[in-house]
C-alpha beads as a LAMMPS data file, in Angstrom:
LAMMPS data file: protein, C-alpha beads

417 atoms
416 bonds

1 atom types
1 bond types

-500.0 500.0 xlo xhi
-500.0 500.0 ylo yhi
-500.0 500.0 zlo zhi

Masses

1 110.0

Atoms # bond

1 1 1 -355.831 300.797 -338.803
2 1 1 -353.240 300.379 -335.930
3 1 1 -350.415 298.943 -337.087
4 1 1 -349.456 295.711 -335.408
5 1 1 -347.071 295.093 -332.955
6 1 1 -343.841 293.369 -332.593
7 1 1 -345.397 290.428 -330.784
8 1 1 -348.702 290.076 -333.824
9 1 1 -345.689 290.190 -336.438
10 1 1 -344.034 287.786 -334.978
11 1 1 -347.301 285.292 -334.748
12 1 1 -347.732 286.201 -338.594
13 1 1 -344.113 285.404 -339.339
14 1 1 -344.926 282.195 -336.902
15 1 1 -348.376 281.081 -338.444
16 1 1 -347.355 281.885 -342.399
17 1 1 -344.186 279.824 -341.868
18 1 1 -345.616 277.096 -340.544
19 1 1 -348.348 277.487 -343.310
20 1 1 -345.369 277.010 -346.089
21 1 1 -344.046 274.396 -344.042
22 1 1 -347.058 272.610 -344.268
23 1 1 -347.472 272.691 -348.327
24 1 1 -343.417 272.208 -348.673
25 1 1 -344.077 268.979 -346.664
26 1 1 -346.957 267.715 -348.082
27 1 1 -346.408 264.507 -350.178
28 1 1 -346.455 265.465 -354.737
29 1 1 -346.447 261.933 -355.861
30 1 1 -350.246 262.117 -356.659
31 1 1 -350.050 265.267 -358.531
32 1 1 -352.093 265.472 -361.806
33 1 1 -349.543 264.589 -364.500
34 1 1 -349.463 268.449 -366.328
35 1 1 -348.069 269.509 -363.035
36 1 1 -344.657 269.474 -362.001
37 1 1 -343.427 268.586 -358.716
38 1 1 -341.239 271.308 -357.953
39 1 1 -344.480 273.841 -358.076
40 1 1 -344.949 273.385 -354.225
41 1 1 -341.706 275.751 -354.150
42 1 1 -344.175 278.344 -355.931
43 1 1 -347.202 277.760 -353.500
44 1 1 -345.775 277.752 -350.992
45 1 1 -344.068 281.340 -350.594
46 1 1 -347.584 282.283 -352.427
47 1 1 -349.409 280.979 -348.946
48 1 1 -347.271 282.458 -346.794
49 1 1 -347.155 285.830 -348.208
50 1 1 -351.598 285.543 -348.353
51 1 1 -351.237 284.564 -344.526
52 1 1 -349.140 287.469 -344.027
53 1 1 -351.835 289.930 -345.085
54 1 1 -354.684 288.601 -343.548
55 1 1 -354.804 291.023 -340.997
56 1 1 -355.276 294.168 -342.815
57 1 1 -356.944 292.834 -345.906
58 1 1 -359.017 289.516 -344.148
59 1 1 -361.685 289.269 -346.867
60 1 1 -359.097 289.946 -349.479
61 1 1 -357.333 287.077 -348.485
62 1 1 -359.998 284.871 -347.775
63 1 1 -360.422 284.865 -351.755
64 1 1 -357.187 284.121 -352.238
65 1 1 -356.175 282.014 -350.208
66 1 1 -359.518 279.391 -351.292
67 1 1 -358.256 280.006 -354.750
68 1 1 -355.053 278.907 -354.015
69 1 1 -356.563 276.265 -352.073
70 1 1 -359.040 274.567 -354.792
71 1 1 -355.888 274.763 -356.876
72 1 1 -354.536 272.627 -354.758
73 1 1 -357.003 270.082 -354.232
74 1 1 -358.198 270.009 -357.794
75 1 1 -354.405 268.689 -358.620
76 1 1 -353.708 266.504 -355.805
77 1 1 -352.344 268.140 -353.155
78 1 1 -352.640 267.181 -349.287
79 1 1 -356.127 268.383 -348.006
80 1 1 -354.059 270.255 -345.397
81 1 1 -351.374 271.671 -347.282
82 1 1 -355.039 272.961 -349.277
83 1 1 -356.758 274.749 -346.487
84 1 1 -353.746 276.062 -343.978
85 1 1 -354.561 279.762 -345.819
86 1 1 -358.523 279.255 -345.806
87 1 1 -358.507 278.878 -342.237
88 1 1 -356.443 281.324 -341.150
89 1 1 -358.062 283.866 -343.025
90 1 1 -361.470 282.658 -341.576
91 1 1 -360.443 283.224 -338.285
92 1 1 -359.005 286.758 -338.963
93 1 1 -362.205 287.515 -340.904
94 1 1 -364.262 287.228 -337.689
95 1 1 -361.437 288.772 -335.782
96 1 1 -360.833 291.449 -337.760
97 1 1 -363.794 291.655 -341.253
98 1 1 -367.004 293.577 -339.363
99 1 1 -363.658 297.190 -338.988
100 1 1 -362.720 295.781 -342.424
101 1 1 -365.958 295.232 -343.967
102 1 1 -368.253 298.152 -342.503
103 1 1 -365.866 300.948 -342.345
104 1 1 -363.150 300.401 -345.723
105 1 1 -366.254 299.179 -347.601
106 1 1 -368.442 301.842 -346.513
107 1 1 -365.866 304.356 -347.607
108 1 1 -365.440 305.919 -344.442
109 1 1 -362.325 306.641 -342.604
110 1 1 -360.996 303.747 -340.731
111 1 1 -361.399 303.915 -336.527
112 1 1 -358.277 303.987 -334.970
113 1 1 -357.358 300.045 -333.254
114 1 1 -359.900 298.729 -335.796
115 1 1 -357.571 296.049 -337.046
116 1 1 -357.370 294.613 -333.662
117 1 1 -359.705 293.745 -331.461
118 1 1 -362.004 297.089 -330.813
119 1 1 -360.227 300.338 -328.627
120 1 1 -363.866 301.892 -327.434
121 1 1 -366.869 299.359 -325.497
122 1 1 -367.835 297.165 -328.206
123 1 1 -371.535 297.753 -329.622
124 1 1 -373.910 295.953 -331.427
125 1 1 -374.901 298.114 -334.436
126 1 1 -376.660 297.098 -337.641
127 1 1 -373.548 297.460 -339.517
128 1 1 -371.451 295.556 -337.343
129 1 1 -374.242 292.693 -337.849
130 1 1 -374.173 293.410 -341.290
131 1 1 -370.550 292.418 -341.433
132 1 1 -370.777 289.051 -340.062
133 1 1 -373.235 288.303 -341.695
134 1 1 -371.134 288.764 -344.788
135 1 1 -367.592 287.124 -343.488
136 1 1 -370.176 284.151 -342.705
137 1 1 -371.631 284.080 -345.845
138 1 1 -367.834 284.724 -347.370
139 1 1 -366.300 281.705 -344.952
140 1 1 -369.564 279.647 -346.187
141 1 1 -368.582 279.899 -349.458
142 1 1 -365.190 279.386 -349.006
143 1 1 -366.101 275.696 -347.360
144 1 1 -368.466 274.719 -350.342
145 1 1 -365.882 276.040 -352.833
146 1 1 -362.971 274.188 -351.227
147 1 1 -365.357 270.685 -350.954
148 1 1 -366.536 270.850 -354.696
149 1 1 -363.009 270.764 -355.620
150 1 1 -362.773 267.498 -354.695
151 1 1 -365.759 266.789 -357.437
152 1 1 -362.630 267.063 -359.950
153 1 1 -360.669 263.845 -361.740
154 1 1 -357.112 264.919 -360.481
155 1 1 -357.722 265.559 -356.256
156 1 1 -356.437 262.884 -353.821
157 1 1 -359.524 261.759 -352.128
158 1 1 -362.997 261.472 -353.698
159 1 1 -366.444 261.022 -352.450
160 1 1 -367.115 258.377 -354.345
161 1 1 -364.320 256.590 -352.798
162 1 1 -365.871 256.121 -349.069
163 1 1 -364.463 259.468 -348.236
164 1 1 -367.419 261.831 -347.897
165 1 1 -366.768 262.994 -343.599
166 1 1 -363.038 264.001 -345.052
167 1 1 -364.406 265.982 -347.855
168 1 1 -367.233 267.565 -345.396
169 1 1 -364.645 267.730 -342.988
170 1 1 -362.892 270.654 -344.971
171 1 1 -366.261 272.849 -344.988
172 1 1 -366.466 272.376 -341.576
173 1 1 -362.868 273.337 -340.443
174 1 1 -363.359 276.474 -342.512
175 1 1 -366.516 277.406 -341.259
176 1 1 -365.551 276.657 -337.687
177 1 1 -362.540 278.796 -337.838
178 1 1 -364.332 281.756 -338.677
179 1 1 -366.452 280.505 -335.162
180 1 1 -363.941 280.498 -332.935
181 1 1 -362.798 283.927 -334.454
182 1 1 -365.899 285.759 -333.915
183 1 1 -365.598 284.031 -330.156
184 1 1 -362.633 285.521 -329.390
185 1 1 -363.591 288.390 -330.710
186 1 1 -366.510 288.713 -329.160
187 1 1 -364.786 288.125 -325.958
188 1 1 -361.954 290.640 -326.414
189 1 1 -364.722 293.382 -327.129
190 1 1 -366.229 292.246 -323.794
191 1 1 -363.685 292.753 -321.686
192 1 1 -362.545 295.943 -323.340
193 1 1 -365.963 297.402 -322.322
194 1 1 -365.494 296.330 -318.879
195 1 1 -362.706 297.931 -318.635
196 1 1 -364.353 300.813 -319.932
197 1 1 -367.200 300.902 -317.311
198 1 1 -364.626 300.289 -314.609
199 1 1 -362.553 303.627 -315.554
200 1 1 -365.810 305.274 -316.207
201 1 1 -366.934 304.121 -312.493
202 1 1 -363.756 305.443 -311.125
203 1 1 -363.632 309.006 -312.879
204 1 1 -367.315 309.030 -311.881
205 1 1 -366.192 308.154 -308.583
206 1 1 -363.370 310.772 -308.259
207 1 1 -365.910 313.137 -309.588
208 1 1 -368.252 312.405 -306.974
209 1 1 -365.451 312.193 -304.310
210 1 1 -364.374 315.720 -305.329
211 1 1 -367.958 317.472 -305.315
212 1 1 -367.850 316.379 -302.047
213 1 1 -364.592 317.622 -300.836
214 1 1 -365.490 320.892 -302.075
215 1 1 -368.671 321.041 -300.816
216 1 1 -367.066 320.172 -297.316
217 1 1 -364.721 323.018 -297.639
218 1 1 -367.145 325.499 -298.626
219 1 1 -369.133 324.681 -295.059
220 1 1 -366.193 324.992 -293.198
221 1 1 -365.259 328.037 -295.017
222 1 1 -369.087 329.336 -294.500
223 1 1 -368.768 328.163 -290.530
224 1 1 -365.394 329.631 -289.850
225 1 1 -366.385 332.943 -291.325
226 1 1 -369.603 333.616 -289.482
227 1 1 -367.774 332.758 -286.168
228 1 1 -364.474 334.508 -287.020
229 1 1 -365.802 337.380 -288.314
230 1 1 -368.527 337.947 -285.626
231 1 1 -365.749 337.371 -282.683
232 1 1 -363.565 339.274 -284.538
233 1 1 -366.034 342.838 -285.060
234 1 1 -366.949 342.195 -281.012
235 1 1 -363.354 342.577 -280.336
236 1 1 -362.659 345.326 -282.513
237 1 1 -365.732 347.241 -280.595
238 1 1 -364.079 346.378 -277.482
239 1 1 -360.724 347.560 -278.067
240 1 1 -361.567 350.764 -279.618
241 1 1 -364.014 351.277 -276.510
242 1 1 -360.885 350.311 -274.454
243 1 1 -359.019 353.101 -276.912
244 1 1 -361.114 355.654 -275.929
245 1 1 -361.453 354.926 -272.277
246 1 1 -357.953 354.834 -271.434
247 1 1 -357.669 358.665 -270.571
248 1 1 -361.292 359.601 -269.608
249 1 1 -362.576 356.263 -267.620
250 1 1 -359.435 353.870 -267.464
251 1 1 -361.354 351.879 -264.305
252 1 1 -363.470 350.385 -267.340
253 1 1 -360.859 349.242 -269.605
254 1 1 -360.176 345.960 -267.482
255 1 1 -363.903 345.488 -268.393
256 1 1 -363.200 345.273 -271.775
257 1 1 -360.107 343.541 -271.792
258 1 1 -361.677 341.015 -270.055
259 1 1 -364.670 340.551 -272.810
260 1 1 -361.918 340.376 -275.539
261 1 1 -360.169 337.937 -273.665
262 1 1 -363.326 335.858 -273.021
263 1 1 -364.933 336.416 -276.573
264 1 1 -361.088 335.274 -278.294
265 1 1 -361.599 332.481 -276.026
266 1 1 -364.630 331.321 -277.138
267 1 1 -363.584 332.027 -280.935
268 1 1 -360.730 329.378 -280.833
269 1 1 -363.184 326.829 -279.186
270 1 1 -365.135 327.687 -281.728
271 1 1 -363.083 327.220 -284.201
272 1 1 -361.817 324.215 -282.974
273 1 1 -365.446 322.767 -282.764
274 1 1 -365.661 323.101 -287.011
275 1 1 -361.813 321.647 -287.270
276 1 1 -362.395 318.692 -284.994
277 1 1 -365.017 317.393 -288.115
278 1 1 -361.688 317.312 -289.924
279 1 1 -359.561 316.060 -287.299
280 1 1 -361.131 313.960 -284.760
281 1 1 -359.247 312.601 -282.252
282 1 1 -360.403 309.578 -279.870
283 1 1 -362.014 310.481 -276.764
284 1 1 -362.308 313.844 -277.531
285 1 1 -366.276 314.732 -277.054
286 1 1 -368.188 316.967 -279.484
287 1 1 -370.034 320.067 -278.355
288 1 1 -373.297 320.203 -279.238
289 1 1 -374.061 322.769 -282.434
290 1 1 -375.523 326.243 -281.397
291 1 1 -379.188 326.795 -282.089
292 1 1 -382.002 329.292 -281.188
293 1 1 -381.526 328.298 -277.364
294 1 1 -378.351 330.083 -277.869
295 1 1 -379.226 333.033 -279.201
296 1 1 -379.811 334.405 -275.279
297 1 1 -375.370 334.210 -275.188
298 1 1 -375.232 335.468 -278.322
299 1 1 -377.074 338.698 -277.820
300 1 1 -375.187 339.028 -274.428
301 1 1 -371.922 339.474 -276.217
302 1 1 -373.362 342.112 -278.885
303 1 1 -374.695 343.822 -275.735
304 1 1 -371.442 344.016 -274.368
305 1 1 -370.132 345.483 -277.369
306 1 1 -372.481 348.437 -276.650
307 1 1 -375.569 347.462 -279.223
308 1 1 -378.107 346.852 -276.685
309 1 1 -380.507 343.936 -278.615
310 1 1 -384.477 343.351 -278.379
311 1 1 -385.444 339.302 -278.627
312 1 1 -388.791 338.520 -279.389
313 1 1 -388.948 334.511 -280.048
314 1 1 -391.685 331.838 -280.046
315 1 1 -390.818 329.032 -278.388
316 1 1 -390.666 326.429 -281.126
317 1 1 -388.867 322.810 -281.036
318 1 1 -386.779 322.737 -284.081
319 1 1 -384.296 320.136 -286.078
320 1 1 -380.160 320.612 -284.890
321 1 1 -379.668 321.897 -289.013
322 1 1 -382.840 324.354 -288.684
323 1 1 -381.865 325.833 -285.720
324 1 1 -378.084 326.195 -286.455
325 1 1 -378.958 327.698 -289.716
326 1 1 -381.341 330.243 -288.131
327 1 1 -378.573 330.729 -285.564
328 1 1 -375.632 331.814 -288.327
329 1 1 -378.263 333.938 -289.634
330 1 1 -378.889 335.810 -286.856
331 1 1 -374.698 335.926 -286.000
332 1 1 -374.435 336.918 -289.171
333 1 1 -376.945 339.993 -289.386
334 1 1 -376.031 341.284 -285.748
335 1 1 -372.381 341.404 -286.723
336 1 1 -373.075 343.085 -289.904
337 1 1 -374.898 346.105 -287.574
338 1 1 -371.537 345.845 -284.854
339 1 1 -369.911 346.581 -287.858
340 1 1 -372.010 349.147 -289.848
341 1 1 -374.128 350.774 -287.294
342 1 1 -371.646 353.801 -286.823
343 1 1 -373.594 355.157 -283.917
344 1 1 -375.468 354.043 -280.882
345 1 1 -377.632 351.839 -282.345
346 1 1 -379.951 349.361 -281.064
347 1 1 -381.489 346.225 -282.797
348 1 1 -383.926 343.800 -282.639
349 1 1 -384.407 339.563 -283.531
350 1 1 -387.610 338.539 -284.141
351 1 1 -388.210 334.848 -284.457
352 1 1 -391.853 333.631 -285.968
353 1 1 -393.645 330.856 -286.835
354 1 1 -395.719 330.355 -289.641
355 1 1 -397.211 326.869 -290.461
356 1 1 -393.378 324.775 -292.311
357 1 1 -391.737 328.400 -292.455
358 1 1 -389.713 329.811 -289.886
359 1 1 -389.481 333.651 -290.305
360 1 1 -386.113 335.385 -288.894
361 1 1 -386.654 339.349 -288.918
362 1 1 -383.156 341.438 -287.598
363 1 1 -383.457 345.150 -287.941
364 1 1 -381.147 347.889 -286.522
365 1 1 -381.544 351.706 -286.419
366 1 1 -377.737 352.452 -287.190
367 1 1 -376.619 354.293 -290.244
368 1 1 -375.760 350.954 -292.218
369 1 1 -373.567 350.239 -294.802
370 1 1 -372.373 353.560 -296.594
371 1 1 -373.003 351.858 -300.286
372 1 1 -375.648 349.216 -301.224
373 1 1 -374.366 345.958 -299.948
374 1 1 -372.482 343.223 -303.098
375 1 1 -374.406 340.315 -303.436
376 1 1 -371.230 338.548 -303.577
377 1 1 -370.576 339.399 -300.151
378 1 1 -369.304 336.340 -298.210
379 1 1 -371.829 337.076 -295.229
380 1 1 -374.919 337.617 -297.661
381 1 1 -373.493 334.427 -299.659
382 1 1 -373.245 332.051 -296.853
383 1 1 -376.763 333.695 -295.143
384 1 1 -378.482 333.404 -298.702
385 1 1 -376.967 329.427 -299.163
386 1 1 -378.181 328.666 -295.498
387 1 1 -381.701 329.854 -296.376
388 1 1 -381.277 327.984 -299.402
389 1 1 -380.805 324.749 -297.915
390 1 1 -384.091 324.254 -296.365
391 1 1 -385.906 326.190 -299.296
392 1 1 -386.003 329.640 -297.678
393 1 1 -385.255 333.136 -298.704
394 1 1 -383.186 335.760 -298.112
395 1 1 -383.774 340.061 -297.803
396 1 1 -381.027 342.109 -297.304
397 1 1 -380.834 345.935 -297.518
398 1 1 -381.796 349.275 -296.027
399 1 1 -384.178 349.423 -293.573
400 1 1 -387.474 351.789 -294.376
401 1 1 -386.594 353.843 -291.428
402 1 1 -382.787 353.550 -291.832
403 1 1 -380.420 351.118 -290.761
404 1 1 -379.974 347.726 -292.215
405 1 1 -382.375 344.938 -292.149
406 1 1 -382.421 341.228 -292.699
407 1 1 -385.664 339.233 -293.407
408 1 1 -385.406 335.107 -293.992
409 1 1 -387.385 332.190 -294.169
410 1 1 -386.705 328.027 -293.274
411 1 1 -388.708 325.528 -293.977
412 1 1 -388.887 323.113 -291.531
413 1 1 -387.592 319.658 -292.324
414 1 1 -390.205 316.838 -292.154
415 1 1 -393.149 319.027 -292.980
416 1 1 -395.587 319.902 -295.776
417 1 1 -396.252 323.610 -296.600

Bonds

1 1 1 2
2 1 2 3
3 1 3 4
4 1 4 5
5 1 5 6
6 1 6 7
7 1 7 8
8 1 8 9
9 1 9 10
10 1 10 11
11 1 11 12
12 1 12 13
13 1 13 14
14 1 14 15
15 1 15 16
16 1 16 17
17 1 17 18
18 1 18 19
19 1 19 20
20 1 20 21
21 1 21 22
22 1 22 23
23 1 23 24
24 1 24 25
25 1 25 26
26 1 26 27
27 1 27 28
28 1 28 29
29 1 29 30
30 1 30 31
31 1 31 32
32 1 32 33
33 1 33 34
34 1 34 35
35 1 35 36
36 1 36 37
37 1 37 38
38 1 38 39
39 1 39 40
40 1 40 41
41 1 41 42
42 1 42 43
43 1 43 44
44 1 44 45
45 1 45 46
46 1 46 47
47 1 47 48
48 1 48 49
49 1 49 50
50 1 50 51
51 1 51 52
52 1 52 53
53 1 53 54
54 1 54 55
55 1 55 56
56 1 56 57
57 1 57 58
58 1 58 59
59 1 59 60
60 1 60 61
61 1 61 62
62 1 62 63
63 1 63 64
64 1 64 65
65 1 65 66
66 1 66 67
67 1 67 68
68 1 68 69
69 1 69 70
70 1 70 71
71 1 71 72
72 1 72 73
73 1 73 74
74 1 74 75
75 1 75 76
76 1 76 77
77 1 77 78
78 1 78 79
79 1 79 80
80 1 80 81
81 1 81 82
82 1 82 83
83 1 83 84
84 1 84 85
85 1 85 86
86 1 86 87
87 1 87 88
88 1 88 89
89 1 89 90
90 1 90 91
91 1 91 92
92 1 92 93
93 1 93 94
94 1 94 95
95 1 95 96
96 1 96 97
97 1 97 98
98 1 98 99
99 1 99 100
100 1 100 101
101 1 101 102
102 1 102 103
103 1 103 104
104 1 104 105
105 1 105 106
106 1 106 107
107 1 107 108
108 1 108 109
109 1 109 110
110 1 110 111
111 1 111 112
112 1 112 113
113 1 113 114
114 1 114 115
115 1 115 116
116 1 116 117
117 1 117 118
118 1 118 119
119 1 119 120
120 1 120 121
121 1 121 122
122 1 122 123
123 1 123 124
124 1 124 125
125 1 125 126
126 1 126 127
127 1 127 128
128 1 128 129
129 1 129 130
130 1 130 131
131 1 131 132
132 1 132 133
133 1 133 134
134 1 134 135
135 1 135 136
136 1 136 137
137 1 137 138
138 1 138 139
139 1 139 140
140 1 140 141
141 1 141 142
142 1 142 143
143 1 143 144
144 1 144 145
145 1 145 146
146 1 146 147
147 1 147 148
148 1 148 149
149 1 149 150
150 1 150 151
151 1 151 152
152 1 152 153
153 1 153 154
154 1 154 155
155 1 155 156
156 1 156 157
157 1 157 158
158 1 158 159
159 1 159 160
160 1 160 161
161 1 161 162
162 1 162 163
163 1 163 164
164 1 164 165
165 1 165 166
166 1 166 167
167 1 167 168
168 1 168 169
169 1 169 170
170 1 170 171
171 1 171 172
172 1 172 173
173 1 173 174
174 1 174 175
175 1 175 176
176 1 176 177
177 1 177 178
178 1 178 179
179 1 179 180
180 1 180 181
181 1 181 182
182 1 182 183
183 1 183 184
184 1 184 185
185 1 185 186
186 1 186 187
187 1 187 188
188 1 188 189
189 1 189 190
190 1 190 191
191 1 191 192
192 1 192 193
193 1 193 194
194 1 194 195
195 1 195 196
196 1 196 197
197 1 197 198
198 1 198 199
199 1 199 200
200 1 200 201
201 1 201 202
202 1 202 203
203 1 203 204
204 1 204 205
205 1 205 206
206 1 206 207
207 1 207 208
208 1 208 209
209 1 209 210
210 1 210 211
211 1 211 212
212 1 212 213
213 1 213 214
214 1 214 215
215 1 215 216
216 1 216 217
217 1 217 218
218 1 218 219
219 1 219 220
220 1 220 221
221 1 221 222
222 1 222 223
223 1 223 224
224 1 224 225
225 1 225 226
226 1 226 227
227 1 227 228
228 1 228 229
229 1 229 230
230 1 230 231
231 1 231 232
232 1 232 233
233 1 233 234
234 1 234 235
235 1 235 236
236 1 236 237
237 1 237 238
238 1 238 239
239 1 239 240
240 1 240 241
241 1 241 242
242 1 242 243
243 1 243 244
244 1 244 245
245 1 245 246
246 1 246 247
247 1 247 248
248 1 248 249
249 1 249 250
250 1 250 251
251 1 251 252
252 1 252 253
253 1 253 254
254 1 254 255
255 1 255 256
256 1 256 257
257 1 257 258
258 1 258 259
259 1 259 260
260 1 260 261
261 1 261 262
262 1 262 263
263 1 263 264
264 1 264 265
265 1 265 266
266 1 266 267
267 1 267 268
268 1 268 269
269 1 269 270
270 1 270 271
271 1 271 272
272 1 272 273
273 1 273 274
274 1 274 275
275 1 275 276
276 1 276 277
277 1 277 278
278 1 278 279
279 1 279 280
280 1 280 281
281 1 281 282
282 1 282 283
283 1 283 284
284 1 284 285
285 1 285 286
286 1 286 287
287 1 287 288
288 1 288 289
289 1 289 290
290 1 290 291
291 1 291 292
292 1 292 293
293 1 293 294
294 1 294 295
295 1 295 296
296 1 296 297
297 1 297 298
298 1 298 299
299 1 299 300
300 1 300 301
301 1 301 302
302 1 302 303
303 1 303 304
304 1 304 305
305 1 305 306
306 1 306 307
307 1 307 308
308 1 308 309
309 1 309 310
310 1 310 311
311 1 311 312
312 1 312 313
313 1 313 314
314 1 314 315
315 1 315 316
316 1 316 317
317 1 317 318
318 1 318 319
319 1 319 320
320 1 320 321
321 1 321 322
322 1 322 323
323 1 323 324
324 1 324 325
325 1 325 326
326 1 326 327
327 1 327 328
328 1 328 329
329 1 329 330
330 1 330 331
331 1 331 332
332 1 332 333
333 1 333 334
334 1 334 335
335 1 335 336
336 1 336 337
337 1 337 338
338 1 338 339
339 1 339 340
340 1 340 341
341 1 341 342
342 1 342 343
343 1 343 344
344 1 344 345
345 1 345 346
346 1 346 347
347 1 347 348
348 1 348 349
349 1 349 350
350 1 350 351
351 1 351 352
352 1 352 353
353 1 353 354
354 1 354 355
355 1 355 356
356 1 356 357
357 1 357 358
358 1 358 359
359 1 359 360
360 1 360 361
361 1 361 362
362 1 362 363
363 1 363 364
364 1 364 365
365 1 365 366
366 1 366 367
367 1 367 368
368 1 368 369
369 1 369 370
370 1 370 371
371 1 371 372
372 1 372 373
373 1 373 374
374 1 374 375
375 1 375 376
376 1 376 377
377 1 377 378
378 1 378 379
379 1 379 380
380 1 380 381
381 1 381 382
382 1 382 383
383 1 383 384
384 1 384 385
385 1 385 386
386 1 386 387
387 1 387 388
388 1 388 389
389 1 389 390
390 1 390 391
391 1 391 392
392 1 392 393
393 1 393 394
394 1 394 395
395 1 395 396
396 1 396 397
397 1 397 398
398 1 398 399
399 1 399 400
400 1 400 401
401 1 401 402
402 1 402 403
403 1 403 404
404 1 404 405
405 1 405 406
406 1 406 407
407 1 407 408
408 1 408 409
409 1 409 410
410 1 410 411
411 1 411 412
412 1 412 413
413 1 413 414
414 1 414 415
415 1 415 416
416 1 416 417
């Protein structure tokens, strides 16, 4: 059990003085005669000290405290001085009793906070029911206890006097004490559990929030390699070219200064293209995204590299994600053979239709990779998630008659295989 803070001590201190002040100040001078008037001094401090444990032992001092309180009534004492105790430890038997009752009398550990008003979403269980049923049943006793007191010779006010609503009236207080307990309660357990959906909304929220940050960074790490790394191999063919031509041909090497300067270009605008999703700025319009009608500019830059490239595609009307997919693809496998072709090489697209699939076959007759490509490679990743998106697959390896080759399909958006 939690123990209770400075502020519930001081309500106890509060609510068990007020209890003694209430049986000091009751008037004796109807006290049976055996009794002697300076015994309120001894009740008292006993109430108090009963009101001061209700917390931790409710049921406990529910007992108690009606004891104490038929005492009371059966010699003459106030009806309120009687049943200060009985309704305070009502109302922390609802507050309180189901922690007290189902977990202490079940013999299992106590749950941390289950003194107070519950620290996890509160839940309807068969032992929590259980255990209001029994701190009803316990306050309902309590009341009828308490009311046949007053069935004895020595209390103040009788029944048979004209007084029956002030006798009921005792059952009733009781009883509704332990009411208004299980109210609050009720409510406090409420509110904790919406505040336990709300921060379960929110971490689900950040959760979600994150998945899709890093999902938008792994695109934009996916986009920025294929165009990097393809601009980046067609200038590394075209300065080595310009390397070699310097002594033999130097009327060429403005030639290929020229495509490096023109294929950096294009890189940066490129790369600006994928930032400006990041970063957009008013005004500033958006190219459109490259797709198989691009593919003719594409192959004119490999070409310049010195890979002359074969195109063989059906004319076919695809979605702006199908075709840009199919285009990285394509990039992807064509700078793969810039880089590992290690000879004159040629190569050769081949774009087909068949029914939802769309079938990308590149194929080069270079000498390839020297050592079976990893399938952790960041090109064969971001080629195998792109096919992966619109339910495709992915082949990458030696060709049968040499070189590398690079089969995938697409599924077309919108329709059924």
């Amino acid at each position: 059990m939690r123990r209770p803070g400075w502020r519930q001590r001081a309500a106890d201190a509060l609510f068990a003085s007020a209890g003694s002040a209430v049986v000091v100040c009751g008037t004796t001078n109807r006290l049976v005669s055996w009794l002697p008037g300076y015994s309120v001094w001894l009740l008292a401090p006993a109430q108090a000290a009963l009101i001061l444990a209700r917390r931790r032992a409710p049921l406990a001092v529910l007992a108690g405290t009606t004891a104490l309180g038929v005492v009371m009534i059966a010699t003459g004492f106030p009806a309120p001085a009687a049943v200060a105790g009985p309704l305070a430890a009502a109302y922390a038997l609802a507050v309180h009793g189901p922690a007290d009752l189902a977990v202490h009398g079940s013999g299992a550990p106590a749950r941390p906070g289950a003194g107070r008003f519950p620290a996890v979403p509160f839940a309807r269980t068969a032992v929590a029911d259980g255990a209001d049923r029994r701190g009803l049943l316990a306050s309902l006793v309590a009341a009828v206890a308490l009311m046949a007191a007053n069935l004895s010779p020595g209390t103040r006010v009788r029944p048979s006097e004209g007084a029956l609503w002030a006798v009921l009236s005792l059952g009733l207080c009781v009883v509704s004490a332990w009411v208004c307990g299980y109210a609050v309660r009720t409510r406090r357990a409420y509110i904790a559990q919406l505040e336990e959906r709300a921060r379960r909304l929110e971490r689900e929220e950040g959760e979600r929030a994150e998945r899709a940050i890093a999902d938008e960074r792994l695109r934009i790490a996916r986009e920025l390699h294929d165009v990097i790394g393809h601009s980046i191999s067609l200038i590394t063919v075209q300065a080595e070219a310009a390397g070699r031509c310097a002594r033999t041909r130097p009327e060429v090497v403005p030639d290929h200064l020229a495509t490096i300067s023109a294929v950096s270009r294009e890189a940066l605008a490129e790369m600006r293209r994928v930032l400006a999703v990041l970063r957009p700025e008013d005004g500033e319009p958006l190219e459109p995204r490259p797709g198989l009608a691009s593919l003719a500019e594409l192959i004119a830059k490999v070409e310049s590299a010195g890979v002359p490239v074969r195109l063989d595609a059906e004319p076919s009307t695809l979605p702006a994600g199908v075709g840009l997919a199919a285009y990285r693809i394509v990039q992807e496998a064509l700078t793969n053979t810039l880089k590992h072709a290690g000879r004159p090489a040629t190569a050769s697209v081949t774009i087909t239709r068949a029914g939802p699939m769309l079938h990308l076959h590149v194929v080069d007759d270079g000498l390839g990779p020297r050592n079976e490509p990893s399938a952790g490679a960041h090109g064969l990743v971001g080629m195998r998630e792109r096919a992966a998106m619109y339910d495709g697959t992915l082949r990458a390896g030696r060709g049968r008659d040499g070189g590398f080759e690079v089969h995938a399909t697409l599924r077309v958006a919108g329709e059924a295989p």
